[in-house]
Biopython code that builds the backbone (N, CA, C, O; Angstrom):
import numpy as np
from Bio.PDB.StructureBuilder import StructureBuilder

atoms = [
    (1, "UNK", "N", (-13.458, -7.071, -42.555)),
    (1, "UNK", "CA", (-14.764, -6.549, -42.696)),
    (1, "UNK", "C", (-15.653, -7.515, -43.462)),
    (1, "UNK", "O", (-15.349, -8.325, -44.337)),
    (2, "UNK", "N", (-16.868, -7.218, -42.896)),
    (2, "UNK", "CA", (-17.809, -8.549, -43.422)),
    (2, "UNK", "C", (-18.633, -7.914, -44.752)),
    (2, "UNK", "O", (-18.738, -6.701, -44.572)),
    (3, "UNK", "N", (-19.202, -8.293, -45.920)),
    (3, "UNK", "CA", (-19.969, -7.822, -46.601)),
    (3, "UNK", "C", (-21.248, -7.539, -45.763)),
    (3, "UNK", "O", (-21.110, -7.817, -44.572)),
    (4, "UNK", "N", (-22.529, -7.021, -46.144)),
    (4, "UNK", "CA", (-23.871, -7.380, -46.054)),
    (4, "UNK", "C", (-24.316, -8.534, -47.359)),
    (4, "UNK", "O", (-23.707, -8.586, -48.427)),
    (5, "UNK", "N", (-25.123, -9.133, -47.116)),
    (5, "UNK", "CA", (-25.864, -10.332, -47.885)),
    (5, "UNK", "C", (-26.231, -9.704, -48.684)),
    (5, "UNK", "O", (-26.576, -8.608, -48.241)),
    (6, "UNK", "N", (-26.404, -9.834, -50.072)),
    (6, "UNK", "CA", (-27.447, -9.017, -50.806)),
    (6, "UNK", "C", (-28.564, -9.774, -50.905)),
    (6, "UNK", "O", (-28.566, -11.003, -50.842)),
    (7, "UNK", "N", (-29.540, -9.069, -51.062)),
    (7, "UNK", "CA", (-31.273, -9.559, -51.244)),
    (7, "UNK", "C", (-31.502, -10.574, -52.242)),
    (7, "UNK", "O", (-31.178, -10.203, -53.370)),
    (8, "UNK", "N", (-31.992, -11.812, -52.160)),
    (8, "UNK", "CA", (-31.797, -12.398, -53.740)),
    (8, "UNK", "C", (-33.165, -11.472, -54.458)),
    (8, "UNK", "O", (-34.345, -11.260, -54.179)),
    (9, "UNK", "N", (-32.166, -11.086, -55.563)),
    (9, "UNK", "CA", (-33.077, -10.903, -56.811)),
    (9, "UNK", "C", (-34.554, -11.361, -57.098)),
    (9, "UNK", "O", (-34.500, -12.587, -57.205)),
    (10, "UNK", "N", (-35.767, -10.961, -57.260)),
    (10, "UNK", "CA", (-37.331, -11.543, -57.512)),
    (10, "UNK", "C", (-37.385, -11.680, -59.182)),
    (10, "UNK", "O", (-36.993, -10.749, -59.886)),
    (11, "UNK", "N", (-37.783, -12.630, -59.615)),
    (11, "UNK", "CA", (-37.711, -12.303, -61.087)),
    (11, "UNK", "C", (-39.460, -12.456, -61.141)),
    (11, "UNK", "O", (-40.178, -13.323, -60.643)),
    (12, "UNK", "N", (-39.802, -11.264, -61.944)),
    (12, "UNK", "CA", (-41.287, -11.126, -62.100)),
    (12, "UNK", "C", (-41.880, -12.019, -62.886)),
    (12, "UNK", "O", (-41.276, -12.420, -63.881)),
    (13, "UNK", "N", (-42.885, -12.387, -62.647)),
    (13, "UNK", "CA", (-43.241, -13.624, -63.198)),
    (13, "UNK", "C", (-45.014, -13.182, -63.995)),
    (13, "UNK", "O", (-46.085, -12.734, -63.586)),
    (14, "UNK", "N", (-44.460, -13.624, -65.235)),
    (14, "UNK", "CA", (-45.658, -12.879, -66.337)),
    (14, "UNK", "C", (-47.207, -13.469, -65.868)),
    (14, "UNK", "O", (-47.577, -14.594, -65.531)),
    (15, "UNK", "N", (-47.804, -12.384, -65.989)),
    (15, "UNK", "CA", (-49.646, -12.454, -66.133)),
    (15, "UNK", "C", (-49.997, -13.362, -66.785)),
    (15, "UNK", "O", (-49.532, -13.481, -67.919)),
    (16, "UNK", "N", (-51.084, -14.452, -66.199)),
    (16, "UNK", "CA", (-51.629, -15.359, -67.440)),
    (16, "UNK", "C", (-52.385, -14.744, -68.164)),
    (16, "UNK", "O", (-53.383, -14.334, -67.570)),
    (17, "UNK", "N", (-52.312, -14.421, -69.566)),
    (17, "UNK", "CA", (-53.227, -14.287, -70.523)),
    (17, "UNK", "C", (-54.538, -14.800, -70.254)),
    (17, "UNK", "O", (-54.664, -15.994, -69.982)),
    (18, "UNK", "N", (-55.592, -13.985, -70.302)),
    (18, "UNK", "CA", (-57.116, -14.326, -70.192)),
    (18, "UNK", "C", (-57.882, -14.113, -71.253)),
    (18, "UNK", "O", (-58.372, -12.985, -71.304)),
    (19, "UNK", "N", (-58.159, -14.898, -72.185)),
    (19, "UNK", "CA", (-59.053, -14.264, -73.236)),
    (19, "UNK", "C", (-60.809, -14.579, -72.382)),
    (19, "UNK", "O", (-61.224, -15.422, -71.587)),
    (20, "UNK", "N", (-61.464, -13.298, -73.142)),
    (20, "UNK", "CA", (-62.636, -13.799, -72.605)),
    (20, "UNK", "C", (-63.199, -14.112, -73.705)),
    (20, "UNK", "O", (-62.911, -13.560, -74.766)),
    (21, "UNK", "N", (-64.370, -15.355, -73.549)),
    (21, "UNK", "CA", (-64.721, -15.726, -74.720)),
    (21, "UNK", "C", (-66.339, -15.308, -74.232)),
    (21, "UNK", "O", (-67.162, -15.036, -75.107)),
    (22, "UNK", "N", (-66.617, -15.287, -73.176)),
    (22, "UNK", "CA", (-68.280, -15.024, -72.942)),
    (22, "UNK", "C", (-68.677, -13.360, -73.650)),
    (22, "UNK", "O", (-67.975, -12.353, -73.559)),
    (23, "UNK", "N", (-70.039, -13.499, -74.360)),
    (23, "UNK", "CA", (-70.522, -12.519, -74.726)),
    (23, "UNK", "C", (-70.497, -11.293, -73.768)),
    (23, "UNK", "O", (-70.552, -11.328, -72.539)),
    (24, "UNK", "N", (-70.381, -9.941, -74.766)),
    (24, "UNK", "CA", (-70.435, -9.116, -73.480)),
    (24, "UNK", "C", (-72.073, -8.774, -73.304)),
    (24, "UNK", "O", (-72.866, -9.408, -74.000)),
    (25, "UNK", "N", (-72.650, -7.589, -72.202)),
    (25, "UNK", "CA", (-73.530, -7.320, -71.922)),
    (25, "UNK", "C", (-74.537, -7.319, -73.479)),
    (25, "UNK", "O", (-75.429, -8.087, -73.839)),
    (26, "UNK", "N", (-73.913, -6.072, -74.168)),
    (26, "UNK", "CA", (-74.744, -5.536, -75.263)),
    (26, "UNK", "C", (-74.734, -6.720, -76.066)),
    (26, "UNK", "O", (-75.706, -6.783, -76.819)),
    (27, "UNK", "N", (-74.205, -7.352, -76.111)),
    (27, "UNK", "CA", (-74.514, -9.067, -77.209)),
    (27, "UNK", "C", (-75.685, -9.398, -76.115)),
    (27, "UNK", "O", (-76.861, -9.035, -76.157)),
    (28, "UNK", "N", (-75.249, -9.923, -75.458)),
    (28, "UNK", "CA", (-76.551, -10.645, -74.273)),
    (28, "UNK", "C", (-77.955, -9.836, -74.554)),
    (28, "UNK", "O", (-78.928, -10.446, -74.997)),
    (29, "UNK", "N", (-78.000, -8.593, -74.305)),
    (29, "UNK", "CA", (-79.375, -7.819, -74.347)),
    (29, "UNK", "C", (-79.770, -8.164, -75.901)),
    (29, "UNK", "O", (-80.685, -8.941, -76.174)),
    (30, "UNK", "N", (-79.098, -7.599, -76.731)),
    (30, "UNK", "CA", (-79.606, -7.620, -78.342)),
    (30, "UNK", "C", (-79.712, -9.086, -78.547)),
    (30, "UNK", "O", (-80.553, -9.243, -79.433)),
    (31, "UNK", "N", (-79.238, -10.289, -78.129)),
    (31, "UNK", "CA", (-79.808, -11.690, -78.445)),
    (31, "UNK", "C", (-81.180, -12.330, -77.835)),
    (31, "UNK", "O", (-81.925, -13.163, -78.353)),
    (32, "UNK", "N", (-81.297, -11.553, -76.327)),
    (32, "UNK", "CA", (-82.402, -11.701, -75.845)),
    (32, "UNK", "C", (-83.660, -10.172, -76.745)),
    (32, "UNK", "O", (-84.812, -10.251, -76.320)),
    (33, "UNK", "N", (-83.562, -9.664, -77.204)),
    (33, "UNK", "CA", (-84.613, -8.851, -77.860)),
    (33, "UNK", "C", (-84.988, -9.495, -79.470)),
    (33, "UNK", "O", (-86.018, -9.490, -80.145)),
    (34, "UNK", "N", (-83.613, -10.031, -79.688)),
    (34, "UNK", "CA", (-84.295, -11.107, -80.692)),
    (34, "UNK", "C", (-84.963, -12.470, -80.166)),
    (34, "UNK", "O", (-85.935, -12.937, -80.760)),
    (35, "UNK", "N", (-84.541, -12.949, -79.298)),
    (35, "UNK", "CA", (-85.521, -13.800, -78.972)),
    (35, "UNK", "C", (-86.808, -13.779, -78.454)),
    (35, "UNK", "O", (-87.568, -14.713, -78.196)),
    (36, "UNK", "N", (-86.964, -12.412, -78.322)),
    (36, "UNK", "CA", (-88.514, -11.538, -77.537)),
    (36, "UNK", "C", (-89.209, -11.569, -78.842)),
    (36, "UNK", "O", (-90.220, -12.270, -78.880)),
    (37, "UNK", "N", (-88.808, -10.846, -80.086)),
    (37, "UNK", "CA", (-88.763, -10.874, -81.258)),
    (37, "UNK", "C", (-90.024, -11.977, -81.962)),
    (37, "UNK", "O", (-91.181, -11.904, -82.377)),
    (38, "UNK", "N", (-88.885, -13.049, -81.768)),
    (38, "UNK", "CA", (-89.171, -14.288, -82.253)),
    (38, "UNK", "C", (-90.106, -14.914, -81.823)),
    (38, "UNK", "O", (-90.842, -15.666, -82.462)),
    (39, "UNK", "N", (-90.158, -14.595, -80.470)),
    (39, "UNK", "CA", (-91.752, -15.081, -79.226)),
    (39, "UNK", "C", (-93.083, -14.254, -79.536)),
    (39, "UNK", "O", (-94.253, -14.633, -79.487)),
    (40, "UNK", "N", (-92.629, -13.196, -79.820)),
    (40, "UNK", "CA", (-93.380, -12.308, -80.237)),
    (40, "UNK", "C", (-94.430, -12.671, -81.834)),
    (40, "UNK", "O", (-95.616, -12.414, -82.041)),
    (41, "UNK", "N", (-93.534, -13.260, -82.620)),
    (41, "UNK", "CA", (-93.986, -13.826, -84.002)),
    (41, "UNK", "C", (-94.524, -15.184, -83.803)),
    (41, "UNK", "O", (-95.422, -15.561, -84.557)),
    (42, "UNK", "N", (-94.089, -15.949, -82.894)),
    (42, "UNK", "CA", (-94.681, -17.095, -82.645)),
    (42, "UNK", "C", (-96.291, -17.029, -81.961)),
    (42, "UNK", "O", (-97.096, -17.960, -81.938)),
    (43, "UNK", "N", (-96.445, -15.933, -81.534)),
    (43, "UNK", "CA", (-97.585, -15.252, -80.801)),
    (43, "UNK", "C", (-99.011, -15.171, -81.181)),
    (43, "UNK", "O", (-100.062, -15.279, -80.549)),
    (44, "UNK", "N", (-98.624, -14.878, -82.775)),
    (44, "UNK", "CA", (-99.895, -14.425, -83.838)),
    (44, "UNK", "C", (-100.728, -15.240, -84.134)),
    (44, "UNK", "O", (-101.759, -14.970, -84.750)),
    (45, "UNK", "N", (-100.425, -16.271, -83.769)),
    (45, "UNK", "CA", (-102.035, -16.949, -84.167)),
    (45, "UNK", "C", (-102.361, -16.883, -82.842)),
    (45, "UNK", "O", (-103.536, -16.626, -83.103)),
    (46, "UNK", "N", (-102.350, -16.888, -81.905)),
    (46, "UNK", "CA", (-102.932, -16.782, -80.540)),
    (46, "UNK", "C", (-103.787, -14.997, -80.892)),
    (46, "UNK", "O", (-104.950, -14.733, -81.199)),
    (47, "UNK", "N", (-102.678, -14.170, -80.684)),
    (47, "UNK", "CA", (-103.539, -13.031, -81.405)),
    (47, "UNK", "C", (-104.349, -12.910, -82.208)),
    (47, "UNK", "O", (-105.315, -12.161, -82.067)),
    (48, "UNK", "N", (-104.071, -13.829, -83.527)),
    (48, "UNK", "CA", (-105.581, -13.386, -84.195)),
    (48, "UNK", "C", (-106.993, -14.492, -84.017)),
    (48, "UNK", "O", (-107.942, -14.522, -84.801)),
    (49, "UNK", "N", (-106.873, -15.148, -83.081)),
    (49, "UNK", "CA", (-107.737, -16.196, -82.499)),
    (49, "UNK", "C", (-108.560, -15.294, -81.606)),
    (49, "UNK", "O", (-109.789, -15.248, -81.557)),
    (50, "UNK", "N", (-107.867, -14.730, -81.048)),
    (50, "UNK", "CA", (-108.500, -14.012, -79.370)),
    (50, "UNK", "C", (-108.897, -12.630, -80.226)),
    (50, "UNK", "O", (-109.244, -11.713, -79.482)),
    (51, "UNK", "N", (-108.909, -12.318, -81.628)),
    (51, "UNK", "CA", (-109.677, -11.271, -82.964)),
    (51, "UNK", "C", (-108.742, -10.002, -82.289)),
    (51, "UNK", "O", (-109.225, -8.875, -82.405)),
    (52, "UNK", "N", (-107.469, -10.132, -81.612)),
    (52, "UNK", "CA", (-106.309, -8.745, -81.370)),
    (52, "UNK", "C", (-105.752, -8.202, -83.008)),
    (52, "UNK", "O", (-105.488, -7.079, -83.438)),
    (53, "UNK", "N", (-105.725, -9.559, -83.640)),
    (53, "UNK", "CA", (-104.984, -8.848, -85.234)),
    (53, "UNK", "C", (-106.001, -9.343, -86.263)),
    (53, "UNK", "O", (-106.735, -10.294, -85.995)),
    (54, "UNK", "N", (-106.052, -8.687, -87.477)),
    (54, "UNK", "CA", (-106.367, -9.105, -88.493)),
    (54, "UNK", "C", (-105.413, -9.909, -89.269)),
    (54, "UNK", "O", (-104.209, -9.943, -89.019)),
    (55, "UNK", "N", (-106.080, -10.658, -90.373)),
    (55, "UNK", "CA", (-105.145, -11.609, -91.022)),
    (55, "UNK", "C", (-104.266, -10.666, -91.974)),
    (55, "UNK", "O", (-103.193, -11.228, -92.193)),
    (56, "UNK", "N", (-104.343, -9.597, -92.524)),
    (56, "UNK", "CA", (-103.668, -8.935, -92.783)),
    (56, "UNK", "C", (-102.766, -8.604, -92.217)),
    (56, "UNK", "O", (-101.572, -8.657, -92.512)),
    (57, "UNK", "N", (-103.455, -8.107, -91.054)),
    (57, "UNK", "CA", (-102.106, -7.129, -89.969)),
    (57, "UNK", "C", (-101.044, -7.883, -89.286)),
    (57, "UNK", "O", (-100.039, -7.470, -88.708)),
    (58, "UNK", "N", (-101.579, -9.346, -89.519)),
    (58, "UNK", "CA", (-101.174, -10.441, -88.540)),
    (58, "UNK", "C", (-99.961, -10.799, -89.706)),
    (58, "UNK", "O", (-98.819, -10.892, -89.256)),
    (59, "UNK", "N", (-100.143, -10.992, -91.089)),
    (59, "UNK", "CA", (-99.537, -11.148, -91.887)),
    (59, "UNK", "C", (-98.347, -9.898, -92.044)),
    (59, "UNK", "O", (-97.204, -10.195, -91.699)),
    (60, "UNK", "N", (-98.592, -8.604, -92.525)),
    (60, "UNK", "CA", (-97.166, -7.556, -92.144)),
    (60, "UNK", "C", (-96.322, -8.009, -90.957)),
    (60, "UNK", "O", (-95.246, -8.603, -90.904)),
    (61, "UNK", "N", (-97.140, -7.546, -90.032)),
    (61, "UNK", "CA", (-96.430, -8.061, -88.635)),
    (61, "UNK", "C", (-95.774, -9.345, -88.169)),
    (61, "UNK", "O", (-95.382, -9.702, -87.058)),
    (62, "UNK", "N", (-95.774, -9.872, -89.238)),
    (62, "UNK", "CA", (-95.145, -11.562, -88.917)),
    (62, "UNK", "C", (-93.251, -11.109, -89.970)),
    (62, "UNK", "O", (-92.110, -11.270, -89.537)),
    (63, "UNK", "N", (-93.714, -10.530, -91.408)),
    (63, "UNK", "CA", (-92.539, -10.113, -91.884)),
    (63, "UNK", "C", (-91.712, -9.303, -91.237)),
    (63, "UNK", "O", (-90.497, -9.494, -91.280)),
    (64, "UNK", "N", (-92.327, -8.170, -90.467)),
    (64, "UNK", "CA", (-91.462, -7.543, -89.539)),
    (64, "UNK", "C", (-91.060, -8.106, -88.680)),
    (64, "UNK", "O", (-89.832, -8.181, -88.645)),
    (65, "UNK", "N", (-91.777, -8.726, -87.652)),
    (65, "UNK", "CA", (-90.996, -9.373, -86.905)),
    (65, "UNK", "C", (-89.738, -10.068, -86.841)),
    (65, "UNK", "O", (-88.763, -10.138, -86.093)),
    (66, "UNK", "N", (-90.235, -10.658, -88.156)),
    (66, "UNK", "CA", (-88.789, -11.842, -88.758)),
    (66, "UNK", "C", (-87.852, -11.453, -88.741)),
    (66, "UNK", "O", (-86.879, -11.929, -88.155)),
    (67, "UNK", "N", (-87.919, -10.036, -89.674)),
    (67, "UNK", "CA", (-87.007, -9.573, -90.166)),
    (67, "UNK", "C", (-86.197, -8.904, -88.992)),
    (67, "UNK", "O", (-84.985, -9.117, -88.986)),
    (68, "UNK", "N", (-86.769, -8.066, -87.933)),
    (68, "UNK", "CA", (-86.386, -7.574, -86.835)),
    (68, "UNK", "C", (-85.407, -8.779, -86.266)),
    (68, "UNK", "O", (-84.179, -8.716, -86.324)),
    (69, "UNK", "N", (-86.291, -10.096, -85.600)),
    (69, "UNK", "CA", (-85.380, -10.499, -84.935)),
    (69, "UNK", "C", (-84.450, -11.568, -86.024)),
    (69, "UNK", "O", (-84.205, -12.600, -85.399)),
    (70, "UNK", "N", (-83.991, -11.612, -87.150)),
    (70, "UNK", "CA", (-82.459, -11.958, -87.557)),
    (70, "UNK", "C", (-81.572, -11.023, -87.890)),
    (70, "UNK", "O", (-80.400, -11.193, -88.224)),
    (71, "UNK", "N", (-82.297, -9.819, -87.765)),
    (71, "UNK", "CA", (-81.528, -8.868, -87.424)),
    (71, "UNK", "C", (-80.823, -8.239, -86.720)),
    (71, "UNK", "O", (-79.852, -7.541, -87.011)),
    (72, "UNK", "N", (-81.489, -8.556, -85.320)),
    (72, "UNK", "CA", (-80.668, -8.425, -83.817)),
    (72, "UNK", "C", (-79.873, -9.713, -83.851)),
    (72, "UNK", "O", (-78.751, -9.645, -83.347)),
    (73, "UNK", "N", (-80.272, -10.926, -84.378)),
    (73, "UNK", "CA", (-79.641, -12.237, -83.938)),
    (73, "UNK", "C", (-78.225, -11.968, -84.506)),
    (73, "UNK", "O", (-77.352, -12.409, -83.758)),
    (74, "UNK", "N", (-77.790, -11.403, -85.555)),
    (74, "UNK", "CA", (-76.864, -11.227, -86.813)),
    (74, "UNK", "C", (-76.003, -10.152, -85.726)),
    (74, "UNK", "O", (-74.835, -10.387, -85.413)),
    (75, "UNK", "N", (-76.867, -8.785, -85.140)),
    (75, "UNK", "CA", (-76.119, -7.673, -85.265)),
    (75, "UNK", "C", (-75.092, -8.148, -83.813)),
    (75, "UNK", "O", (-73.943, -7.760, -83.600)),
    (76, "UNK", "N", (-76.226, -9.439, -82.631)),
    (76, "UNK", "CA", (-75.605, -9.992, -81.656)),
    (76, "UNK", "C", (-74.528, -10.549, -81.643)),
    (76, "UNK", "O", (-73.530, -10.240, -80.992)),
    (77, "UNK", "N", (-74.758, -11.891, -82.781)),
    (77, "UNK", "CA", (-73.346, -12.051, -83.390)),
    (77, "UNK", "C", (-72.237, -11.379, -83.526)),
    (77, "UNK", "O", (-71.220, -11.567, -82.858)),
    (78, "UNK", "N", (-72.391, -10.505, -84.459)),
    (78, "UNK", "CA", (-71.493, -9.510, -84.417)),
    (78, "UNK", "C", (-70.320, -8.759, -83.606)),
    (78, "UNK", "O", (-69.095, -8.708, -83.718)),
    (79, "UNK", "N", (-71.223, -8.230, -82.782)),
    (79, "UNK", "CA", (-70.324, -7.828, -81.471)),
    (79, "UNK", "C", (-69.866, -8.746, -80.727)),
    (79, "UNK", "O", (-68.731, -8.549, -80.294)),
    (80, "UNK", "N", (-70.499, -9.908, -80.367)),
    (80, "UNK", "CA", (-69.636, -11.013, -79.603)),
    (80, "UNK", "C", (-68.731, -11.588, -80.894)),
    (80, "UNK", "O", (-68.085, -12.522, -80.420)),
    (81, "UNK", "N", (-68.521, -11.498, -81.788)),
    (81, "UNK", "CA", (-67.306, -11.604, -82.631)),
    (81, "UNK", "C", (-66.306, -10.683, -82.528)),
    (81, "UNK", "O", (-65.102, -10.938, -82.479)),
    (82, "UNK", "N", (-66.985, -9.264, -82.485)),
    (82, "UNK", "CA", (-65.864, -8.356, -82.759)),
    (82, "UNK", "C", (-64.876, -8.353, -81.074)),
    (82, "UNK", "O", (-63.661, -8.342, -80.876)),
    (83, "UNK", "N", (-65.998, -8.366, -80.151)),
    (83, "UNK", "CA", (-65.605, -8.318, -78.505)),
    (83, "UNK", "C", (-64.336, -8.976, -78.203)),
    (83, "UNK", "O", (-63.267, -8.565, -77.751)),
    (84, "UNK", "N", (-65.005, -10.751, -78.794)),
    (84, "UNK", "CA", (-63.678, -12.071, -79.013)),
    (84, "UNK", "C", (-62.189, -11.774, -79.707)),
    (84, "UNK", "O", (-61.037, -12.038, -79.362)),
    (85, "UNK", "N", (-62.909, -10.947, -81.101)),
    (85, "UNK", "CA", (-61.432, -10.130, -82.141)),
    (85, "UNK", "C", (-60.526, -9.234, -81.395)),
    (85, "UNK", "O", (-59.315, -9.091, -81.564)),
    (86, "UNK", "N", (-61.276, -8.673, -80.570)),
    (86, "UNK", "CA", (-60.677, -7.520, -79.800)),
    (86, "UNK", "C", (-59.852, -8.020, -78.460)),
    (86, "UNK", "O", (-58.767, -7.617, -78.040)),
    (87, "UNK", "N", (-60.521, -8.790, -78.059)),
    (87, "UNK", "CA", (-59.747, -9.366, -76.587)),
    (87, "UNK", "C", (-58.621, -10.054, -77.064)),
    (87, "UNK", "O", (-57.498, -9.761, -76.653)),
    (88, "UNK", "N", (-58.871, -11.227, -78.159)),
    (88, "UNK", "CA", (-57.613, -11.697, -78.882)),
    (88, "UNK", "C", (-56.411, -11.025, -78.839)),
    (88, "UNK", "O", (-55.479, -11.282, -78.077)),
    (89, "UNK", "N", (-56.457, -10.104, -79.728)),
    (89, "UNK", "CA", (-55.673, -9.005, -80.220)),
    (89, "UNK", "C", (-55.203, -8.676, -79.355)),
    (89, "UNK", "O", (-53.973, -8.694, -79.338)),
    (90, "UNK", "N", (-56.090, -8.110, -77.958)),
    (90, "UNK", "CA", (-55.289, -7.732, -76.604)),
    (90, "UNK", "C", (-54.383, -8.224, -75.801)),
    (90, "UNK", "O", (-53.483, -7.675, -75.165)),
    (91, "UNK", "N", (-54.836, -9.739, -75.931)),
    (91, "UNK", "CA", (-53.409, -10.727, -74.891)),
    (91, "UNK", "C", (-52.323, -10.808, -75.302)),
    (91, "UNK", "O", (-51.363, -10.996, -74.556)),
    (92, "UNK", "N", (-52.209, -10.664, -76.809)),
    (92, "UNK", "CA", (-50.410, -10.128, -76.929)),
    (92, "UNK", "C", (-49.550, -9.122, -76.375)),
    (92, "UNK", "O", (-48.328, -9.271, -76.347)),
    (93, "UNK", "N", (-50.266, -7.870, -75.833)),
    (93, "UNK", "CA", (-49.670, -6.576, -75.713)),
    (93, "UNK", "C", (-49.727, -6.646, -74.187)),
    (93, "UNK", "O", (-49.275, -5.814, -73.400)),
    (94, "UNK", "N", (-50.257, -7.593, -73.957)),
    (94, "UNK", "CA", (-50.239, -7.940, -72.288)),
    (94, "UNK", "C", (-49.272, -8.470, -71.589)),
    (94, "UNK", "O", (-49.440, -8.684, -70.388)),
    (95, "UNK", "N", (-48.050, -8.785, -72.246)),
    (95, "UNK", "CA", (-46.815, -8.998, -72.042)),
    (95, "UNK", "C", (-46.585, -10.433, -72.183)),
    (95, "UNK", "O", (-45.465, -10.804, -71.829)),
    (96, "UNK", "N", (-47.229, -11.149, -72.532)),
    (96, "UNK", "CA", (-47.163, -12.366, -72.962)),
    (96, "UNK", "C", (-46.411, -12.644, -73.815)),
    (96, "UNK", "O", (-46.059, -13.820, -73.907)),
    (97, "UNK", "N", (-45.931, -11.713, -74.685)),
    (97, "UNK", "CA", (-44.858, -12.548, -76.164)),
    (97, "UNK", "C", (-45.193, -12.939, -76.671)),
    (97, "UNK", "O", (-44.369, -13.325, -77.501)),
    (98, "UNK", "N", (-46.525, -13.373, -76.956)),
    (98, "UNK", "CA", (-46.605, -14.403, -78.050)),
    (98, "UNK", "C", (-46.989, -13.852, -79.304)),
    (98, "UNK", "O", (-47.846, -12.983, -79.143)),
    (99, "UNK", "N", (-46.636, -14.053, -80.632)),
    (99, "UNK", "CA", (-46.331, -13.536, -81.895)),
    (99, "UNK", "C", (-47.480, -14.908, -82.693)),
    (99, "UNK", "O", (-48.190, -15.805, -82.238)),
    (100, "UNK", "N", (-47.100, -14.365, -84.176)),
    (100, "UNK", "CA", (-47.348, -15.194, -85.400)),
    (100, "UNK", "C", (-46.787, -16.329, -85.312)),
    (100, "UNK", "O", (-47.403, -17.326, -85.689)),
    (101, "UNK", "N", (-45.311, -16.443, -84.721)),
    (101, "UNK", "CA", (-44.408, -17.647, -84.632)),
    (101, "UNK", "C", (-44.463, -18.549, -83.716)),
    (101, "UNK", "O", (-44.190, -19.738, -83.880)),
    (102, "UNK", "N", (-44.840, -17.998, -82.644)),
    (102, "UNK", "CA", (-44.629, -19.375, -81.478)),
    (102, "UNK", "C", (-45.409, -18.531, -79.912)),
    (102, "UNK", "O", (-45.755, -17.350, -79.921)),
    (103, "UNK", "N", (-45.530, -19.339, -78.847)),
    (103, "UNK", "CA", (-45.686, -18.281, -77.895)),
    (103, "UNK", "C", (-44.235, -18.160, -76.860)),
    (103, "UNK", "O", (-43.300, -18.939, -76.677)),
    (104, "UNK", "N", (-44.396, -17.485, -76.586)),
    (104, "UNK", "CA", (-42.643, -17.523, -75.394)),
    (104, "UNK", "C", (-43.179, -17.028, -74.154)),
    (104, "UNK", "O", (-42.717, -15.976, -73.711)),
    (105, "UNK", "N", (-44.156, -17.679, -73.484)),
    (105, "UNK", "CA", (-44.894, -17.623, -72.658)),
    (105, "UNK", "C", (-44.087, -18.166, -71.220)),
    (105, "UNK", "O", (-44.692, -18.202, -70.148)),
]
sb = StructureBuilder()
sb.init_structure("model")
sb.init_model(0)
sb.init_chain("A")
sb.init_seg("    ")
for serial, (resi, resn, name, xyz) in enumerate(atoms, 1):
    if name == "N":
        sb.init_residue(resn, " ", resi, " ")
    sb.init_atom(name, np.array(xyz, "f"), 0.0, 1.0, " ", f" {name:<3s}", serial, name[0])
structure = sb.get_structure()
């Protein structure tokens, strides 16, 4: 009596790890509203030329502005840091192996 052949064995072959490093959406929007921001403050002497602001008003409105857009610029940062922290963190549990010590990739 003859055997049957057995099937050779497939050995699964691991996922490449993908970190993403590009900003996500909500970074993208909040960096572009600071840069609206910032266009926006660059604006004011055109505004108070064409008599739209007073030198006063032109003056508040220049501190706000500022302050607005390094505030989005900072909070943009932010999330495309935390996004990067987070995806990091993720490609280990992705079956990759790789530890503190070495990768076994």
């Amino acid at each position: 009596m003859s055997r049957p052949a057995t099937p050779p064995t497939r050995i699964a072959e691991a996922t490449p790890v993908r970190i993403v490093n590009a900003p996500p959406r909500r970074s993208k929007i909040t960096g572009g509203l600071a840069a609206l921001a910032c266009a926006a403050c660059c604006a004011l002497p055109i505004l108070i030329t064409a008599g739209v602001l007073t030198g006063a008003g032109a003056a508040i409105l220049e501190k706000t502005l500022l302050t607005v857009a390094a505030g989005l610029a900072v909070l943009a940062l932010g999330m495309w840091w935390l996004h990067r922290r987070r995806s990091a963190r993720r490609a280990p549990a992705m079956g990759c192996g790789c530890d503190g010590t070495g990768c076994g990739c």
